[in-house]
LOKOLVO-732115 format. One line per field, with one value per atom (N, C-alpha, C): atom name; y, z, x. Coordinates in nm, 4 decimals, m for minus. Layout:
! residues N
atomo [CA  ...] .
y [Y  ...] .
z [Z  ...] .
x [X  ...] .
This chain:
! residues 75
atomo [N  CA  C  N  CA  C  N  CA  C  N  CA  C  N  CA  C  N  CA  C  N  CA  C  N  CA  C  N  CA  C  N  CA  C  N  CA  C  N  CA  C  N  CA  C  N  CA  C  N  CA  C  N  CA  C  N  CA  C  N  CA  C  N  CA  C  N  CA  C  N  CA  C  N  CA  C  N  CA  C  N  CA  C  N  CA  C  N  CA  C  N  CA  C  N  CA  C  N  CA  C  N  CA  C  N  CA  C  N  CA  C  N  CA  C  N  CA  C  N  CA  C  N  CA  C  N  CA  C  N  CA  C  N  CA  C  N  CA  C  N  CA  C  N  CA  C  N  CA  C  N  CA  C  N  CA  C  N  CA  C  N  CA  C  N  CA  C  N  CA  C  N  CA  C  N  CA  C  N  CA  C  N  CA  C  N  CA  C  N  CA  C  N  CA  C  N  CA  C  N  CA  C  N  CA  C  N  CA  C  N  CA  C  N  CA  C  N  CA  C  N  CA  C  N  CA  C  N  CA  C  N  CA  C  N  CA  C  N  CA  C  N  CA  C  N  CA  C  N  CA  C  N  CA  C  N  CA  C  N  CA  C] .
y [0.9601  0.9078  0.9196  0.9998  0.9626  0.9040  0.8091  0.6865  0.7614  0.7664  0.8419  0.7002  0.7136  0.6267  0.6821  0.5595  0.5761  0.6062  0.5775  0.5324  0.6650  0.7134  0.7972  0.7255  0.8185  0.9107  0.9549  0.9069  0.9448  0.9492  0.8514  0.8286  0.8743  0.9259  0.9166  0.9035  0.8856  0.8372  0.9005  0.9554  1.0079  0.9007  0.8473  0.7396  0.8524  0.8261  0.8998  0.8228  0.8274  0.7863  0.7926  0.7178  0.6787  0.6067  0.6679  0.5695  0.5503  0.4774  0.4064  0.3576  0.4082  0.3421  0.2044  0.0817  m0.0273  m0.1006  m0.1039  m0.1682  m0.3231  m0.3641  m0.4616  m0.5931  m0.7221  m0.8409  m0.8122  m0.7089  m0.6776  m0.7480  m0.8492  m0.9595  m0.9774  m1.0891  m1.1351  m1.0290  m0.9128  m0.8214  m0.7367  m0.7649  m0.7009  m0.8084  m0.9301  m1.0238  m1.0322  m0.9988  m0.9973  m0.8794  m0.7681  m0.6881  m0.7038  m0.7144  m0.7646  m0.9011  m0.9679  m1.0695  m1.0077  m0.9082  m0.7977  m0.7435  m0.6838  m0.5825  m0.6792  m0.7688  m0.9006  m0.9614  m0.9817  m1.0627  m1.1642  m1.2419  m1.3649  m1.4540  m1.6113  m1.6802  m1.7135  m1.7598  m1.8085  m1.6613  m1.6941  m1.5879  m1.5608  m1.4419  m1.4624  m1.5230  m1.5560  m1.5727  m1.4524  m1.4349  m1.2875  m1.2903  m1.1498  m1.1410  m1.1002  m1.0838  m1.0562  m0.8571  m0.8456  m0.7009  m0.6527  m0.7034  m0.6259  m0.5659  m0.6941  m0.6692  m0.5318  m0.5595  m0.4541  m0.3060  m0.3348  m0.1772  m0.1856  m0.2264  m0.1870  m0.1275  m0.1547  m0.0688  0.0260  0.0364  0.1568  0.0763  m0.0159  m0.0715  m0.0143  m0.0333  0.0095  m0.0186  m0.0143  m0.0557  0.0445  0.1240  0.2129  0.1471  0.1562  0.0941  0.2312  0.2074  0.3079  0.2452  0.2817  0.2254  0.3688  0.2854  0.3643  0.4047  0.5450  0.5721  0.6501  0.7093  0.8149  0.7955  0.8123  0.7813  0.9267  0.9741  1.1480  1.0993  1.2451  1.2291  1.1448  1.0768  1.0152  1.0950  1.1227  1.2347  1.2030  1.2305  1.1840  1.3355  1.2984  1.4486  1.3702  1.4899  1.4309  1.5434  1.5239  1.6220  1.5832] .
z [0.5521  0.4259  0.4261  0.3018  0.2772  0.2348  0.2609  0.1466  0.1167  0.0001  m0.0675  m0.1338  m0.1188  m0.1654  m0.2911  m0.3591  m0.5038  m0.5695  m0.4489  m0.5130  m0.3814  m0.4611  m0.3414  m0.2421  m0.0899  m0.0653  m0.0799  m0.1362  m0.1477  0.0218  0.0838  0.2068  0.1693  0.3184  0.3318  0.4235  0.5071  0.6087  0.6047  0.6967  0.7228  0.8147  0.7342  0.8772  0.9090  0.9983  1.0442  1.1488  1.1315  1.2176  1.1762  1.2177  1.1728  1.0887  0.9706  0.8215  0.7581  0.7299  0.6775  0.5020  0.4511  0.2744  0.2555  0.2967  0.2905  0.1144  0.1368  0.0041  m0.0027  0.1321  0.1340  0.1339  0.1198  0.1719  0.1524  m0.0184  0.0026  m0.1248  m0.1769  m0.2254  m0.1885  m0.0911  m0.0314  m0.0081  m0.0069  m0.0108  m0.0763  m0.1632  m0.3089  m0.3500  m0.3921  m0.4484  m0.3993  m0.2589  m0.2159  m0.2304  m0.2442  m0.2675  m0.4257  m0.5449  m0.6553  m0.6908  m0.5772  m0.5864  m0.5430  m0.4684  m0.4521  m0.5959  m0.6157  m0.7226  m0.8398  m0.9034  m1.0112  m0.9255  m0.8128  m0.7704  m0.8350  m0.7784  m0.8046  m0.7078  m0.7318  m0.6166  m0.5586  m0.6647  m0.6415  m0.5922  m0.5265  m0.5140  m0.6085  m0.6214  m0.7839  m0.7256  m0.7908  m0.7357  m0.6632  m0.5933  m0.5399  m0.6358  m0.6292  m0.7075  m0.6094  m0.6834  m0.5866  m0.5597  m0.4741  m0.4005  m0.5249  m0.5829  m0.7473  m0.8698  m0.8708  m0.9508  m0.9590  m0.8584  m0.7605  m0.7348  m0.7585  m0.7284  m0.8789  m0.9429  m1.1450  m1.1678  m1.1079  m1.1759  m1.0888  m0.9762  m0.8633  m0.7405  m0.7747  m0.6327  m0.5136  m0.3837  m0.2793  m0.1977  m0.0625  0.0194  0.1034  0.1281  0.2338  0.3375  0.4494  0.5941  0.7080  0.6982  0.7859  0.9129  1.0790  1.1687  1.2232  1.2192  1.2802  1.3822  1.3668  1.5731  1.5655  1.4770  1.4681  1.3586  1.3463  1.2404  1.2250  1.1644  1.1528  1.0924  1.1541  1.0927  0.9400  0.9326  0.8096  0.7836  0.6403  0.5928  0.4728  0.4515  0.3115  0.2654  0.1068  0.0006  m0.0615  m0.0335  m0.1341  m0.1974  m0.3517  m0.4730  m0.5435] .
x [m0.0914  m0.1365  m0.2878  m0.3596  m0.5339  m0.5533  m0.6307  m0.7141  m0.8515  m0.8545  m0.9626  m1.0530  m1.1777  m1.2972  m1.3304  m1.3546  m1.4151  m1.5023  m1.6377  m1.7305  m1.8439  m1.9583  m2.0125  m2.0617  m2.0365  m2.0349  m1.8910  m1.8267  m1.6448  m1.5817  m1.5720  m1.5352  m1.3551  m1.2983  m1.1701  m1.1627  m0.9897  m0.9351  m0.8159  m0.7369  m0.6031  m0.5279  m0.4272  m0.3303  m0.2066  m0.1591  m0.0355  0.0360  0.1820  0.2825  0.4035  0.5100  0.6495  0.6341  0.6860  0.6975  0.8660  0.9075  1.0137  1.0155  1.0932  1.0989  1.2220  1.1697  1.2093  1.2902  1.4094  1.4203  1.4896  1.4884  1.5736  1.4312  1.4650  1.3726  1.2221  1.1715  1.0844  1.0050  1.0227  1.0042  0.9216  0.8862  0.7519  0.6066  0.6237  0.5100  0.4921  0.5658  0.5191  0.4417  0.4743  0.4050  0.2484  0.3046  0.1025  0.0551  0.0852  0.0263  0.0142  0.0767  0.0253  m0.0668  m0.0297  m0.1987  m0.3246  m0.3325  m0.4479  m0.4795  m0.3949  m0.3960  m0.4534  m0.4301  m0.4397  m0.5943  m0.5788  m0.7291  m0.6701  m0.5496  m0.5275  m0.5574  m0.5516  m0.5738  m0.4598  m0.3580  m0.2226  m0.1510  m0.0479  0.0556  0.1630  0.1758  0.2569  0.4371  0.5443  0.6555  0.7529  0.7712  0.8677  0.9281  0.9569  1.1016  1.2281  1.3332  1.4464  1.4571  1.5307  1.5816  1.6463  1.7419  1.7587  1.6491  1.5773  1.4564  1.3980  1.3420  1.2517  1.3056  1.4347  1.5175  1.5831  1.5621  1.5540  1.4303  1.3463  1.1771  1.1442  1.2564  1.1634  1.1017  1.1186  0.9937  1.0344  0.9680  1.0027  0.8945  0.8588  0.7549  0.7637  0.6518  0.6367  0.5572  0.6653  0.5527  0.5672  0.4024  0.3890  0.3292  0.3879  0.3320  0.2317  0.0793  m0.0363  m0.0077  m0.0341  m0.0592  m0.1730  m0.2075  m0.3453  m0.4149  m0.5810  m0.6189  m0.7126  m0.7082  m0.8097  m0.9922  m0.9875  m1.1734  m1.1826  m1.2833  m1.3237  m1.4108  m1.4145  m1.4953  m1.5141  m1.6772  m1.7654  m1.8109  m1.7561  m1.7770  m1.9392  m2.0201  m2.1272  m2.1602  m2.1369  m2.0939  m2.2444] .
């Protein structure tokens, strides 16, 4: 996976490892990852494993084992 930076020098990062597409018990981290996303204080309520698999949701966990050169574009 690259995480690409927004803002200059446009930083990135390469993660790599064993990744898994989780659909079960994934309630609880969605919600935090949408309190990121919102910049809420509260945590929003989970929703349920149905919900979440009506709109697509899904959680990709990827376990780190390598991280590649970080590399800045200056355009």
């Amino acid at each position: 996976m690259c995480v690409p930076g927004q803002e200059r020098p446009f930083p990135s990062a390469t993660f790599s490892g064993p990744a898994e597409i989780r659909t079960e018990g994934i309630g609880p981290a969605t919600a935090q990852v949408a309190q990121r996303f919102m910049g809420a204080e509260e945590l929003p309520e989970p929703q349920s494993d149905e919900a979440l698999a009506a709109v697509g949701r899904v959680i990709l966990a990827i376990t780190i084992e390598r991280v590649a050169a970080v590399n800045h574009l200056d355009h």
